[in-house]
C-alpha positions in Angstrom: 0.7 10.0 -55.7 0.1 13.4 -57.1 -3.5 14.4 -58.2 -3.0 16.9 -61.4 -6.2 18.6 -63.7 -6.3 19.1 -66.8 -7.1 22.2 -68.7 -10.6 23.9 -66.9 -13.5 22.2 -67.3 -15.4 24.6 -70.1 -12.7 24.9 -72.6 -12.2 21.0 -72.4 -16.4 20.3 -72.6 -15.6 23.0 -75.6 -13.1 21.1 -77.1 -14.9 17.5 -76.8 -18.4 18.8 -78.1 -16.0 20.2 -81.2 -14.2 16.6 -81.5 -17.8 15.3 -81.3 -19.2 17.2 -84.7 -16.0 16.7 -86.4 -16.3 12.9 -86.0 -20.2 12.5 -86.4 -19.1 14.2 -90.0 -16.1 11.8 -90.7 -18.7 8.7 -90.1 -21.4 10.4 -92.4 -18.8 10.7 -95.0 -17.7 7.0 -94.6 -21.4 5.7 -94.6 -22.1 7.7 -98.0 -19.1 6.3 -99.1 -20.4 2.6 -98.5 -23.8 3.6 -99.6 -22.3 4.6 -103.0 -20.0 1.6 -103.4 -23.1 -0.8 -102.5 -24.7 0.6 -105.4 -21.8 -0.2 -107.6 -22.4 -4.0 -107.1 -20.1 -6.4 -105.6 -17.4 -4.4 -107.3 -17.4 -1.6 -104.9 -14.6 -1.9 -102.0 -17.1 -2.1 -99.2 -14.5 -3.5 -96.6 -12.2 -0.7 -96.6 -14.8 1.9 -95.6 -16.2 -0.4 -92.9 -12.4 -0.7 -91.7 -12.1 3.0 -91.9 -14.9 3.5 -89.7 -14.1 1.2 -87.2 -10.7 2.7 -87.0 -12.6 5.9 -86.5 -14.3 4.7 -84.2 -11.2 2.9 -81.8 -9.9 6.5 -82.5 -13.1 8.0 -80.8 -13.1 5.8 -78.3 -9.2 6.5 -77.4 -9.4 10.0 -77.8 -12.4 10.3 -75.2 -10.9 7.5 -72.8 -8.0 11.0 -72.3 -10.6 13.9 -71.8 -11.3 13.1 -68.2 -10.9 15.8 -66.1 -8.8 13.9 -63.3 -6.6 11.5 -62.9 -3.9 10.2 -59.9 0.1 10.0 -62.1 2.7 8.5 -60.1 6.4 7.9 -61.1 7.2 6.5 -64.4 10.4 5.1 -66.0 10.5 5.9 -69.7 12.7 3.4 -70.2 10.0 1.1 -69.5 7.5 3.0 -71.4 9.0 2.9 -74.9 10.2 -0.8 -74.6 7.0 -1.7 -73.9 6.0 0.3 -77.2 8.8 -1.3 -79.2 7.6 -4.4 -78.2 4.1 -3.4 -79.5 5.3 -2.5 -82.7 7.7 -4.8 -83.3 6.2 -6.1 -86.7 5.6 -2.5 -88.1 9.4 -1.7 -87.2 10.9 -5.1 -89.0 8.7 -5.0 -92.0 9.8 -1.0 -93.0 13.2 -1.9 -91.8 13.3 0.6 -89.4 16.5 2.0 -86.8 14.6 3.4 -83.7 17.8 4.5 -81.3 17.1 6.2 -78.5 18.9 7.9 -75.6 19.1 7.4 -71.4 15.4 8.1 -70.7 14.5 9.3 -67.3 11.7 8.6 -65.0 8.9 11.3 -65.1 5.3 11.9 -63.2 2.3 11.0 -65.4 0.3 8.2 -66.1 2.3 5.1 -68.0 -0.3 3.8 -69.9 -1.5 7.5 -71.3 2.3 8.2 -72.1 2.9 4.8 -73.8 0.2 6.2 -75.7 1.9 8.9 -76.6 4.9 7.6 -77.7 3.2 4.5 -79.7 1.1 7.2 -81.8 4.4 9.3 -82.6 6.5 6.0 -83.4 3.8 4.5 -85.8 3.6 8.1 -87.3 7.2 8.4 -88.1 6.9 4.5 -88.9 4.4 5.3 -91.6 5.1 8.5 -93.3 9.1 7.8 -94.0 9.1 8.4 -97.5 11.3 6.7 -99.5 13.7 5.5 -97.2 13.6 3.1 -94.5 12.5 4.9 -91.3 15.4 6.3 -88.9 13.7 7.2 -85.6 15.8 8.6 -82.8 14.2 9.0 -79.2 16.1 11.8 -77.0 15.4 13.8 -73.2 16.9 16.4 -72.4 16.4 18.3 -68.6 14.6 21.6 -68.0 14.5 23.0 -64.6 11.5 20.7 -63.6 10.6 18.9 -66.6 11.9 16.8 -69.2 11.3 17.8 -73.0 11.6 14.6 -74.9 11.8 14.2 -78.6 11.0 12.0 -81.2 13.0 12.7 -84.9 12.6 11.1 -87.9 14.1 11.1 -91.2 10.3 11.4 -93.4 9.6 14.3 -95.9 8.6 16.6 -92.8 5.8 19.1 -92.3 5.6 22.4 -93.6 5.7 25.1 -91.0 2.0 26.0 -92.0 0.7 22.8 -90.6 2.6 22.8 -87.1 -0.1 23.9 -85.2 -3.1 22.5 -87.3 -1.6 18.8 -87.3 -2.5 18.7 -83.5 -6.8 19.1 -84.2 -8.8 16.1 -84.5 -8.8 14.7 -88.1 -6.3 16.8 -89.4 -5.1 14.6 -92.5 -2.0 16.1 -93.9 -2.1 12.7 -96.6 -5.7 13.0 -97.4 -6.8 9.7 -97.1 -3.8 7.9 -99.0 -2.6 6.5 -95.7 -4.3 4.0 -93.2 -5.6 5.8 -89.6 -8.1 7.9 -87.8 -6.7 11.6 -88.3 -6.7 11.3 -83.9 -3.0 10.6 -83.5 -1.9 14.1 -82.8 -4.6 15.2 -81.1 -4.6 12.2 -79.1 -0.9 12.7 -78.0 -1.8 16.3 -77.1 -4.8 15.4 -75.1 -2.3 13.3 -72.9 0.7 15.8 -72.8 -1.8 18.8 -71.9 -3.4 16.3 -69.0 0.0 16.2 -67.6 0.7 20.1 -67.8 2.8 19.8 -70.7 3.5 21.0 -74.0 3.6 19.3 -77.3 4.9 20.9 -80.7 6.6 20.0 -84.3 10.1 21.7 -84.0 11.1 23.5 -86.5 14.0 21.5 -88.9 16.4 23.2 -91.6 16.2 20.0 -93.2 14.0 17.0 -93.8 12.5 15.2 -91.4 9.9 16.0 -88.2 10.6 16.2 -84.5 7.4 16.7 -82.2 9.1 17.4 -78.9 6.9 17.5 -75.7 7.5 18.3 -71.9 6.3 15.8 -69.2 6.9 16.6 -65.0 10.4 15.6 -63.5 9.7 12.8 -61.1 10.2 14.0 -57.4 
């Protein structure tokens, strides 16, 4: 098995002590939040901030469980990766009445449980923000050289070219709180991608809908 790093060791400590004040914010916010609805009387929705936070929390604890400087990837099958997710979300996908296709998916180098990750976070995203239409989610690899640049496209109201780049930071809501999650999704995909000396962006779409592409290593 192949030993790969990650980015060097300052910028990542940079980037986590950053993640750290952002969510040490988000849970002051949530606890005020509380602290305000408590004094409404039994009235106040208490249980959805304390859900929030501990979805913040499993967020937190994701997002840090990918910031380890090391760690050993050996061959992975894709194919096996995103059944494994399909299985996962299985209830999401019949209750939206969604169409995930997908094409051949090759085998790669990285870590299978960091890249089911990956693809379970950018599923449940296209899952959840479809719009008014039931979700159409395609799945598609294509080969580079020595990588593989995967894809995930869905049919939702897309991102405006502004937000590529910011979508990727910690607690980057595009939908305010309106929609159920963390705000780590993105940045918890590119954590993963970056470990395995990839690349993760929101390709840019003449019409609507998102694709977040990334590359992963071609399996020796």
């Amino acid at each position: 098995m192949d030993k790969i790093t990650s980015a060097p060791v300052e910028q990542s400590d940079r980037e986590f002590e950053q993640f750290i004040c952002a969510a040490c914010h988000d849970l002051r916010e949530s606890l005020r939040e509380i602290r305000l609805r408590a004094e409404l009387g039994p009235g106040g929705d208490i249980e959805d901030q304390i859900r929030a936070m501990e979805l913040l929390l499993d967020g937190m604890m994701e997002y840090s469980s990918v910031c380890a400087v090391e760690n050993s990837h050996a061959r992975v099958e894709m194919e096996g990766v995103l059944s494994q997710v399909l299985v996962q979300l299985d209830m999401q996908i019949q209750e939206s009445a969604a169409v995930v296709t997908h094409d051949p998916l090759p085998a790669v180098m990285g870590d299978s449980s960091e890249l089911a990750t990956v693809l379970r976070h950018l599923l449940m995203n296209a899952l959840k923000f479809h719009g008014g239409d039931s979700p159409r989610i395609h799945v598609s690899a294509r080969a580079m050289r020595d990588q593989w640049e995967f894809s995930v496209r869905d049919n939702g109201p897309g991102i405006e070219a502004a937000y590529h780049e910011r979508v990727f930071l910690p607690f980057r809501r595009l939908h305010g709180r309106s929609h159920a999650g963390n705000g780590l999704g993105l940045a918890i995909c590119r954590r993963a991608i970056e470990r395995h000396r990839g690349e993760i962006w929101v390709a840019p779409e003449p019409e609507s809908g998102t694709t977040v592409s990334f590359t992963l290593p071609a399996a020796h």
